[in-house]
ROTI-235174 format. One record per residue (C-alpha): residue in one letter; x, y, z. Coordinates in steps of 0.001 Angstrom, whole numbers, padded with zeros to 6 digits, always signed. Example, Ala and Ser with C-alpha at 12.3 -4.5 7.8 and 13.67 -1.06 7.14 Angstrom:
REM residues 2
A+012300-004500+007800/S+013670-001060+007140/
REM end
This chain:
REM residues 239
X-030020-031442+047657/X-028594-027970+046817/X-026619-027164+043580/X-023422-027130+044856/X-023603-031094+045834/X-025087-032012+042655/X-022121-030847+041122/X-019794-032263+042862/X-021582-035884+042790/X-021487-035017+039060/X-017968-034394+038884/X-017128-037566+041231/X-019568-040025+039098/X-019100-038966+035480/X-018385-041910+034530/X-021856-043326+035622/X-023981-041411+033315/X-027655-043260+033012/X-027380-044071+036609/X-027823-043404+040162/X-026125-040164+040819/X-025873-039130+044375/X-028785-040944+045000/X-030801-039664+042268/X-031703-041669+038625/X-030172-039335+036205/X-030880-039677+032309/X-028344-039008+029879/X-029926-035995+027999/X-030221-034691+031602/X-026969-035062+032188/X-026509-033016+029694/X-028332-030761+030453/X-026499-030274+033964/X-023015-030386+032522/X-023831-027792+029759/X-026493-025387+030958/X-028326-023203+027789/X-026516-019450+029436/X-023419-021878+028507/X-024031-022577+025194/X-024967-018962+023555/X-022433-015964+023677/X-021539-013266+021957/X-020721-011637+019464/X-017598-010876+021086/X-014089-009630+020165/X-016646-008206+016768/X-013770-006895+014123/X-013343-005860+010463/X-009986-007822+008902/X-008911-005455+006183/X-006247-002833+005101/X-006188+000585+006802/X-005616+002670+002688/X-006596+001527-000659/X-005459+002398-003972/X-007532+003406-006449/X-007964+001159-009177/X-006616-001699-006710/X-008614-004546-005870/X-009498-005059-001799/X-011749-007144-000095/X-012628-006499+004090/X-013979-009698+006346/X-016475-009476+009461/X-015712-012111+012369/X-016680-012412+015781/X-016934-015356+018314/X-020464-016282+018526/X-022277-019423+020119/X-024587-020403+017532/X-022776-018887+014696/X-023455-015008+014593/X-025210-013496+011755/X-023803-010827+009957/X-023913-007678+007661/X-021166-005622+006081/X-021091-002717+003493/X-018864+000184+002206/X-021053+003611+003348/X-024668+003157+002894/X-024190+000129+000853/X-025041-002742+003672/X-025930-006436+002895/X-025766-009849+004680/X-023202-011249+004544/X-019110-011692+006572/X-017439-010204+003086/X-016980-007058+001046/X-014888-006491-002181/X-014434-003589-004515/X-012080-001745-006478/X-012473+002486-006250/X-012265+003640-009760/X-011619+007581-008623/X-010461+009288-005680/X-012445+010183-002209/X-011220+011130+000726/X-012193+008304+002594/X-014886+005491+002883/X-016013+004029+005397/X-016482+000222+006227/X-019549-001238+008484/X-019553-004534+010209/X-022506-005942+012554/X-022961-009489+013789/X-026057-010289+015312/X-026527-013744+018285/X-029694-014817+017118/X-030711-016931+020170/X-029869-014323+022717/X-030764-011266+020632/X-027308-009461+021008/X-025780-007211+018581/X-022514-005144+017803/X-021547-003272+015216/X-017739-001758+014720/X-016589+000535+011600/X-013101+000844+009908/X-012274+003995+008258/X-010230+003977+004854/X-007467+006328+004236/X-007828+006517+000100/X-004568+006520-002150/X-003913+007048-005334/X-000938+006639-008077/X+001679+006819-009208/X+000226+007516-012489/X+000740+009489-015050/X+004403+009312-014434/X+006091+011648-017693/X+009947+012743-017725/X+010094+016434-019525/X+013662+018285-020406/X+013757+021590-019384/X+015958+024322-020651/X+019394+024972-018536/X+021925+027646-019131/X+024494+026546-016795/X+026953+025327-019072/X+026276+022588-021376/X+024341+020345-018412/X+020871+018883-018972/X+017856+019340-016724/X+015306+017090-016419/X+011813+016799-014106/X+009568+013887-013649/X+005923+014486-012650/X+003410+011810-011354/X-000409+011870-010099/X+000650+010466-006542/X-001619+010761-002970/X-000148+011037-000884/X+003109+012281-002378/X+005503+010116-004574/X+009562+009216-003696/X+011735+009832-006745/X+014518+007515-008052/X+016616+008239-011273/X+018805+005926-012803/X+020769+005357-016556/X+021200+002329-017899/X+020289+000846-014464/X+022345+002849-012558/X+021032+004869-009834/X+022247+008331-009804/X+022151+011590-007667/X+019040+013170-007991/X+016851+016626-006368/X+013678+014898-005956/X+011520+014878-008798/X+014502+016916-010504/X+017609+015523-012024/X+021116+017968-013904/X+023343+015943-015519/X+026506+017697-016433/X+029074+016641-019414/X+032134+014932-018016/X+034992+013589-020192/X+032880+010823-021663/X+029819+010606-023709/X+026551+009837-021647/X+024176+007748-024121/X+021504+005873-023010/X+017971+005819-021103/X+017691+008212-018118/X+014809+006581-015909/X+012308+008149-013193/X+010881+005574-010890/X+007843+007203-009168/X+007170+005164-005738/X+003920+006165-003639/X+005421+007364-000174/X+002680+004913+001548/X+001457+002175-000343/X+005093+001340-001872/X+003307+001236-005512/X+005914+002821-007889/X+005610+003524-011756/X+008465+004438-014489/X+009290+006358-016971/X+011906+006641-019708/X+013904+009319-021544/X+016626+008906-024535/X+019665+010957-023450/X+023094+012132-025152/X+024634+014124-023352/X+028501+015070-024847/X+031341+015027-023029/X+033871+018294-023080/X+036402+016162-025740/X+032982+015937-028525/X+032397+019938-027819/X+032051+021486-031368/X+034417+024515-032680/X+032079+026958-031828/X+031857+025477-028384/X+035289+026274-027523/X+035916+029949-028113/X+039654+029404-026249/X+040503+027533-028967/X+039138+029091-032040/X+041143+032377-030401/X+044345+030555-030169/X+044208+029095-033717/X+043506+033033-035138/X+046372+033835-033541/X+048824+031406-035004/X+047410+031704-038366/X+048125+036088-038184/X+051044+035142-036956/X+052290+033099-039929/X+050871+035780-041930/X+053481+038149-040450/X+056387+036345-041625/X+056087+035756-045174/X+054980+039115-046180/X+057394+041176-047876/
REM end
């Protein structure tokens, strides 16, 4: 009887398992057997990968997983660089900056022998920290200048704001100019890293006064106006 008839008198007498099948007495456990043949039962590991994030921040906790679909179950090891161990899991938190690390995965069939291995290199980033907002001298007029700085890789979007209201900035610069009213409150830089989406603050008191609050010896016009009144009374009541 060739193979190709014992499969089909398999397939048309499933149902009579511990009998006569196709003329031959056929055990359960070799029934079994038939149905589910031992190259059947143990594969892989296939479709191997590392589940993870591409970057990591420093100082931010991240963890990386090792799967693969293995018949047994696959055995496994994973490690950051050199750092291997057994194990599907790795977690750690980078406490300075590299320029990259690298992640190893490799599951192992332990009936059939077979191995893979795949690796996922890390883009590192870092900040915003350090985020500071410094006033800087600015002759133009009475306006106000005012920079933010921030430890940011890669580099960091800037927002500025007062009182909660975003305003029109340069980047990492901000000028505010007088206008008719008084500006009073907290000017605010809001550091954002261009990749991650991580973003910091910081905070400034501000007064800047508006052209009504300018002092007397902020308005030259006037003080040259008021001379000229006063010599002008002058010139009438003299003998």
């Amino acid at each position: 009887m060739d193979y190709t008839h014992v499969l089909l008198c398999v397939l048309l007498h499933l149902h009579l398992t511990g009998m006569t099948v196709c003329g031959v007495a056929v055990e359960e456990k070799d029934f079994l057997m038939i149905t589910k043949p031992d190259y059947m039962t143990s594969f892989g590991p296939l479709g191997l990968s590392i589940s993870g994030p591409d970057a990591v921040t420093v100082g931010v906790p991240c963890s990386f997983v090792c799967l693969a679909l293995c018949s047994p179950e696959c055995s496994y090891t994973v490690g950051v660089d050199e750092h291997i161990r057994d194990g599907i899991e790795v977690a750690f938190t980078l406490k300075r900056w590299v320029s990259s690390k690298t992640v190893t995965c490799t599951g192992r069939n332990n009936v059939t022998g077979r191995s893979s291995t795949v690796r996922k290199t890390l883009r590192i980033l870092e900040g915003p920290v350090n985020v500071s907002i410094t006033k800087q001298t600015f002759t133009s007029g009475h306006s106000q200048r005012f920079l933010c700085s921030a430890t940011c890789k890669p580099s960091c979007n800037y927002t500025w704001m007062i009182n909660g209201d975003v305003i029109a900035g340069y980047g990492d610069e901000v000028v505010i100019s007088p206008i008719v009213e008084d500006i009073v409150g907290v000017l605010i830089c809001k550091a954002t890293n261009s990749m991650s989406g991580l973003f910091i603050t910081a905070t400034q008191k501000i007064n800047v006064l508006g052209r009504h609050n300018k002092s007397m010896s902020e308005r030259p016009e006037l003080l040259l106006v008021l001379f000229a009144c006063l010599m002008s009374g002058f010139s009438v009541v003299s003998p």
